[in-house]
N, C-alpha and C positions, 0 to 999 in steps of 0.2 A: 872542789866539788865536780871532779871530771869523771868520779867513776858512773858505772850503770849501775840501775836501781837492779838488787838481785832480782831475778823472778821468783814470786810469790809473795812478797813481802808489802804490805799496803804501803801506797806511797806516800801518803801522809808519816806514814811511820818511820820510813826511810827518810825524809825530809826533815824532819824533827831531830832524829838521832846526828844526820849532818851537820846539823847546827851545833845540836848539844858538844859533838868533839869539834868542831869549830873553835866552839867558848871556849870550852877546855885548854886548847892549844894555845889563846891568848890572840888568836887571828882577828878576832872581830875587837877587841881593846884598842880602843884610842883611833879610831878611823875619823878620816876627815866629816865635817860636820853631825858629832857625837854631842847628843845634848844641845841642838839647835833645830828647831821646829824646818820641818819638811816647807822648801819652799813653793808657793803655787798652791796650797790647799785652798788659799780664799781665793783663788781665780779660776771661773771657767773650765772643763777639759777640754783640751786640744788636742787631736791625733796628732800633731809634729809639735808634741810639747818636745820630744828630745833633738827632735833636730835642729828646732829654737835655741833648745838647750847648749847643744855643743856649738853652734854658728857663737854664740855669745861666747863662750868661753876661750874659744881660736877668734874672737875679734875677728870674724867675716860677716860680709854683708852682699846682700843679692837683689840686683835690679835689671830687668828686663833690659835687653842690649840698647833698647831707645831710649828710655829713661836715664841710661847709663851716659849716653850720648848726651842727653841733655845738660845733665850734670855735670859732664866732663866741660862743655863747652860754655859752662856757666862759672867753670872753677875757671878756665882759659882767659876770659875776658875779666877778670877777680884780678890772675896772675897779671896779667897785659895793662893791668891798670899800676902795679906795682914794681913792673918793671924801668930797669936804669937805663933803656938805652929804644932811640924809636925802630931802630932794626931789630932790637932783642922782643917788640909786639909786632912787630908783622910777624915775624916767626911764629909767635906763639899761635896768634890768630888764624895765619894760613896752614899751623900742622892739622890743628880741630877742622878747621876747614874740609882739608883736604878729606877727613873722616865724615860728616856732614855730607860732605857730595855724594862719598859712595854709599852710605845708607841711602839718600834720596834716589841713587839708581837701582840697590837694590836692598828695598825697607827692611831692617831687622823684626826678630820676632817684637811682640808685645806689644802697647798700644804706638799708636802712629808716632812719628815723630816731630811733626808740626813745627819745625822749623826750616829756613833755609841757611843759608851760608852766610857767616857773620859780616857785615860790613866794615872790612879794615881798616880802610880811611874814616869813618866814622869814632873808632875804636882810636886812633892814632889820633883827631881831632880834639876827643875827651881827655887825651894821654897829656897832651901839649898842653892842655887849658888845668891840668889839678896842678897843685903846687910840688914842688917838685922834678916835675915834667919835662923834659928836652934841657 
């Protein structure tokens, strides 16, 4: 469907006939989700329905750089708790860190970040005391 509509020709009528030698050619036979109800009818309209649409399909996801930060630093002390070795958590704890500090000098977009810098030895404390630990 790359050509131009001729001039003179109603576009509805041009539009129709596209289709109709579409069908014809077999192009529209057997397309994916053929005979399966349009998803999203009972929901809401959205202007970023498609861009919801395709983040979901490529499996990405998007959070404000602080938010992101949080979450990073929440997965860290997750990871730090799971860790074999008590030098393999100060690592972990002082990389997030070291990203922590520089947001807190110079704050990313989106809401605040409302944290400070994770307490290592605290994090090392908790490491030693779960089973498993040192």
């Amino acid at each position: 469907m790359t050509e131009r509509k001729p001039p003179g020709v109603n576009f509805e009528t041009w539009v129709d006939r596209q289709i109709r030698e579409a069908e014809e050619r077999g192009e529209l036979a057997r397309l994916p989700g053929a005979g399966k109800p349009l998803r999203g009818l009972d929901q809401p309209y959205d202007d970023l329905w498609w861009v919801r649409g395709k983040m979901e399909s490529e499996q990405l996801s998007y959070l404000p750089p602080s938010l992101a930060l949080r979450k990073e630093a929440e997965d860290a002390v997750a990871a730090a708790g799971r860790a074999r070795s008590e030098e393999r958590v100060r690592k972990i704890i002082e990389d997030v860190n070291v990203k922590i500090r520089a947001a807190i000098r110079r704050p990313p977009e989106g809401p605040p970040l409302g944290m400070g810098p994770i307490d290592v030895e605290r994090v090392v404390r908790e490491w030693r005391e779960t089973p498993g630990g040192d």
